[in-house]
C-alpha positions in Angstrom: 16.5 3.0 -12.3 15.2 1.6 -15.3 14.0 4.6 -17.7 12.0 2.4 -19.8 9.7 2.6 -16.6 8.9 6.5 -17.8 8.8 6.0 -21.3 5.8 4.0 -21.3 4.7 6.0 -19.0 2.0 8.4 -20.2 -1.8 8.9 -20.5 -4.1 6.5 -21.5 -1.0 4.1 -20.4 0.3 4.2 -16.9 2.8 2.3 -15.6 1.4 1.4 -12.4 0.4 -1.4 -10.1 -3.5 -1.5 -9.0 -4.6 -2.8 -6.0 -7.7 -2.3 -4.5 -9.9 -4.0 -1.6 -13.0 -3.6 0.4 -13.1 -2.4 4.2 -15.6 -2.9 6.9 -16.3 -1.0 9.9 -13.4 -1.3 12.6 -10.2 0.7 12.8 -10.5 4.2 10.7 -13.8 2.6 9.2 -16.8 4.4 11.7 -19.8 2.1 12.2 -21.6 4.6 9.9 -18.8 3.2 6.9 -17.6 6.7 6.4 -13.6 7.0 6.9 -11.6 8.6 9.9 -8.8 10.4 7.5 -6.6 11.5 10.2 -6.7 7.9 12.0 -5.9 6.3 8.9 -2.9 8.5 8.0 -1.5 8.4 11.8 -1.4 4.4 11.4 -0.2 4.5 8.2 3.0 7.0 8.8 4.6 4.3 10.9 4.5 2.0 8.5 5.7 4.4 5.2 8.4 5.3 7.4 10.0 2.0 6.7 9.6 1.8 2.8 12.1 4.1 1.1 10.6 3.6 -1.8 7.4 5.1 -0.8 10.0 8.2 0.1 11.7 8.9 -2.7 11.1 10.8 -6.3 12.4 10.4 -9.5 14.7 13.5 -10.2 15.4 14.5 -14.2 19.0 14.6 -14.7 19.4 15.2 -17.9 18.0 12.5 -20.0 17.5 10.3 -17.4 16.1 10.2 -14.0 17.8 9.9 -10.0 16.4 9.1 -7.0 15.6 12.2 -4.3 14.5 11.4 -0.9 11.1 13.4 -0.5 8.6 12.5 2.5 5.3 11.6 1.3 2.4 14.8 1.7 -0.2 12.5 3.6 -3.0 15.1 2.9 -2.2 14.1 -1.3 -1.3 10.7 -1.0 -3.6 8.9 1.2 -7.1 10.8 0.7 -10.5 10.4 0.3 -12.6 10.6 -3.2 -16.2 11.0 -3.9 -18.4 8.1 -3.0 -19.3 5.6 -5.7 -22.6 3.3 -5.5 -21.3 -0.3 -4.4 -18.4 -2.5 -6.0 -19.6 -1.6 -9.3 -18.7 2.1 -8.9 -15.3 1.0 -7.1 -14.5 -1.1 -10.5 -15.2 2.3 -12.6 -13.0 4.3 -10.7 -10.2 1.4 -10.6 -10.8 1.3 -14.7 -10.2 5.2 -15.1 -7.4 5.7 -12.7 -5.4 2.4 -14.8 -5.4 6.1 -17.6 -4.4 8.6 -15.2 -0.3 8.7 -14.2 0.6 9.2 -11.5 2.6 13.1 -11.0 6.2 12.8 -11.1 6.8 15.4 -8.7 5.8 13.4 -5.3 6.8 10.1 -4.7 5.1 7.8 -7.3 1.9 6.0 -5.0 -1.2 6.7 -3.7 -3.7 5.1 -0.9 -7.3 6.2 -2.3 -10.3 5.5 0.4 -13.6 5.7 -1.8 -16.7 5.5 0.7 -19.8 3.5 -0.8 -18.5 0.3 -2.3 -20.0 -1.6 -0.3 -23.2 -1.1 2.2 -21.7 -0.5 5.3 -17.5 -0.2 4.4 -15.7 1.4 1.8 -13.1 0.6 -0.9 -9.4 1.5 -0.8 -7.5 1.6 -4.1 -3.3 1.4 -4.0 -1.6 2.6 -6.6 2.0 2.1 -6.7 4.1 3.1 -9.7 6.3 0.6 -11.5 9.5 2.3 -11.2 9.9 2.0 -7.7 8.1 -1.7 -7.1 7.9 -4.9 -9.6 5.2 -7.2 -8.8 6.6 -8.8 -6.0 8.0 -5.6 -4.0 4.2 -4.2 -5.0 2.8 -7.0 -2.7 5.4 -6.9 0.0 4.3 -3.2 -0.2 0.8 -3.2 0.2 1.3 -6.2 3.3 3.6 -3.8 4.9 0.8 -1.2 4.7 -2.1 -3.0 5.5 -1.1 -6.1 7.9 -3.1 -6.5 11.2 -1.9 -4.5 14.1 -0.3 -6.7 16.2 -1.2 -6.8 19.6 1.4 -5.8 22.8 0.8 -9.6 24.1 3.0 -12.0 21.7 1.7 -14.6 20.6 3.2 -18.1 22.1 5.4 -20.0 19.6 4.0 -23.1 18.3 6.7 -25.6 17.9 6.2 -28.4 15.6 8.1 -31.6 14.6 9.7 -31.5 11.6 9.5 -33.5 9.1 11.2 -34.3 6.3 9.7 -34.5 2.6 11.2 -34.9 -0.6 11.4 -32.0 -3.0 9.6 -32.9 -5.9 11.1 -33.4 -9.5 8.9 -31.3 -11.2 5.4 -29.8 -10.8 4.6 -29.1 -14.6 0.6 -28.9 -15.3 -0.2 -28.9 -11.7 -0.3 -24.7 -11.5 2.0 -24.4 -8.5 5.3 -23.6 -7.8 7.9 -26.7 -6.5 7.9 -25.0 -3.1 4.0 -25.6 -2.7 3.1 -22.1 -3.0 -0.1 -21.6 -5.5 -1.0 -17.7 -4.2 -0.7 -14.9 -1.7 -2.4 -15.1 1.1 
């Protein structure tokens, strides 16, 4: 664990990833926009289940800290906060919450659902502290959590020729990467 992860770590300065979206009606969203809690926590338990690191808290051993399993309290972590008026309201509360830390006594995320950013959805915010996820495990994170429910039928493999391209020397001032990727998806 790298301590330097809770030694920046204090008010005003949080160590912790941000992500936050916009939901429309369908799933826990009712058609009136307002969020089915229990619904959302039932599909989501699954799903934690399989990241450890959303399972864990940082213990103080001595001058350092040690990783304790602890399951997540759903009714804390994944909750509900008072509505804001549309996206602008959702950027406030993301702009406060980048000052609040996250307590060190449950494992170090939360899943906030904030009805009223937009018309007829709501916002979710994901915060997931830097100690147990660096920018890439953050986003493998938050697809774990919030990929489509697959369906029971499989889809059917599409099989496709392959071809065979040269790697290219070097992709300086084009903005990607050399394997072609330019963003997440």
């Amino acid at each position: 664990m790298d301590e330097a992860n809770f030694t920046l770590d204090h008010a005003g300065q949080v160590n912790v990833f941000l992500v936050a979206g916009l939901v429309r009606p369908g799933g826990f969203v009712r058609p009136n926009g307002l969020p089915d809690m229990p619904m959302l926590r039932r599909g989501l338990s699954e799903r934690i289940e399989t990241l450890p690191q959303l399972c864990r808290v940082a213990v103080p051993v001595g001058r350092r800290h040690a990783w304790a399993e602890l399951a997540p309290d759903l009714e804390h972590h994944v909750r509900a906060i008072p509505a804001v008026r549309g996206v602008g309201g959702l950027e406030q509360v993301c702009a406060g919450l980048m000052c609040v830390p996250l307590p060190l006594d449950r494992p170090l995320w939360e899943l906030l659902v904030v009805p009223g950013a937009t018309t007829d959805g709501l916002g979710i915010v994901l915060r997931i502290h830097h100690a147990i996820a660096d920018g890439m495990s953050a986003v493998a994170i938050a697809r774990t959590l919030f990929q489509e429910m697959r369906s029971a039928r499989p889809r059917p493999c599409r099989l496709r020729p392959a071809r065979r391209r040269r790697a290219p020397v070097s992709r300086r001032g084009r903005g990607g990467s050399p394997w072609g990727f330019s963003g997440l998806s």
